[in-house]
N, C-alpha and C positions, 0 to 999 in steps of 0.2 A: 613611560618610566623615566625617572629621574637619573641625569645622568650625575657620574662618582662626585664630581663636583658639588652640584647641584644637597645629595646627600650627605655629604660632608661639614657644606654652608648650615644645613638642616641640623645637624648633629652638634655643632656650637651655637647655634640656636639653643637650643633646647638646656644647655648650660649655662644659660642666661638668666633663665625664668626665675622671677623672685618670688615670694611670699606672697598671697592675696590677687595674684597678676593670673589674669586668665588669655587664653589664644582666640587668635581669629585664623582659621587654618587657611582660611581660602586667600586672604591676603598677606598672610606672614608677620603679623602684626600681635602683641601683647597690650593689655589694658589693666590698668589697677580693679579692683574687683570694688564698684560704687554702684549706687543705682542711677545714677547717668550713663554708664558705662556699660549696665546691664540693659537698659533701657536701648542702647545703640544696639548692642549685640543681639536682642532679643527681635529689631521690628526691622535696622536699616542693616545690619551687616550679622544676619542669621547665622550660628553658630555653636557647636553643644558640647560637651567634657567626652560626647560617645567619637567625637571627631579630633578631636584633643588625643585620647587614645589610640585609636588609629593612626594616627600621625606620629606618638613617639613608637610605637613598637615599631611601626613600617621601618623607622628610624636607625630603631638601633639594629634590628635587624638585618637591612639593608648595610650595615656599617660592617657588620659581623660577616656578612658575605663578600664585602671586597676585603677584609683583613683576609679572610682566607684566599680570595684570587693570589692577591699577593703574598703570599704564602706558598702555594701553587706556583708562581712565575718567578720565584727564589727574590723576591722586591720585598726585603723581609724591612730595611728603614724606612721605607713608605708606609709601615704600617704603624710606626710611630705617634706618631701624631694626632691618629685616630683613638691608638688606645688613653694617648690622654685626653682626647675628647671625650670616651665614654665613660672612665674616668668622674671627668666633673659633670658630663649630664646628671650624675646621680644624685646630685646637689638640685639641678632641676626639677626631675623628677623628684624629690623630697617637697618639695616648695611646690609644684600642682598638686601632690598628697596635702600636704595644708591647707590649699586653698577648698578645695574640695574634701574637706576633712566631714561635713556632713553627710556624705555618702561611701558608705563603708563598703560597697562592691568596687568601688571605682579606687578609693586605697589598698582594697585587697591586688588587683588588679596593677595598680604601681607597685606596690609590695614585691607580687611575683615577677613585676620587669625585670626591677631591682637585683633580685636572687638569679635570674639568669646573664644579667651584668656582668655579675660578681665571683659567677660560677665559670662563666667562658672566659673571662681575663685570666681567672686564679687556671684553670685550664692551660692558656698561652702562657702565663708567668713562669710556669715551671717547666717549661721548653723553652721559651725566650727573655730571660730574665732581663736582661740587655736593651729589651723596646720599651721598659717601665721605666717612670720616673726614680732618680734615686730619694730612695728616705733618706730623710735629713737625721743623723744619730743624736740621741741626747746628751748635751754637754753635760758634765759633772761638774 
């Protein structure tokens, strides 16, 4: 098991990933999505979107269980920093849903990452308003 650090590293990771950019899970590594690139991924450094998935759920959920340790252990601004990490994963996750936009089970599947993101933040936001970024108000 990955220790909190280790998931954490993993979890702005994953807020990184751009448009077209596919994973190598085994070595941590992102690649533009080319067929040189496919060609690497496919014969010398083996890897698949079924492993890409497992790796971001493991992720966020993994994340979502130490926001609560600490939560549990009253370390309620350690948990800061995570929730805006997950946060901006969703911007990740949006961009593997594009790149993988030809396989409609594996958007469905980011899709409902997404909505359980979005559903345990907004959960914590209305107990802890405090660990969220502030919105910036619109000037007039």
């Amino acid at each position: 098991m990955d220790s909190r650090e280790e998931i954490l590293s993993k979890l702005k990771f994953i807020g990184y990933i751009d448009k077209d950019e596919k994973l190598n899970i085994r070595y941590m590594t992102k690649s533009v999505n080319n067929w040189q690139t496919s060609l690497v991924r496919s014969l010398i450094y083996p890897d698949n979107r079924n492993n890409a998935l497992k790796f971001v759920r493991d992720v966020i959920s993994r994340s979502f269980e130490i926001i609560e340790h600490h939560f549990r252990h009253e370390n309620l601004s350690e948990s800061r920093p995570i929730i805006v990490d997950l946060i901006k994963s969703q911007q990740g996750l949006l961009n593997l849903k594009y790149t993988y936009s030809d396989d409609t089970k594996f958007c469905c599947d980011i899709d409902v990452l997404i909505e359980k993101i979005l559903a345990k933040l907004g959960t914590i936001k209305e107990q802890h308003q405090n660990l969220f970024p502030q919105e910036e108000e619109d000037e007039e």
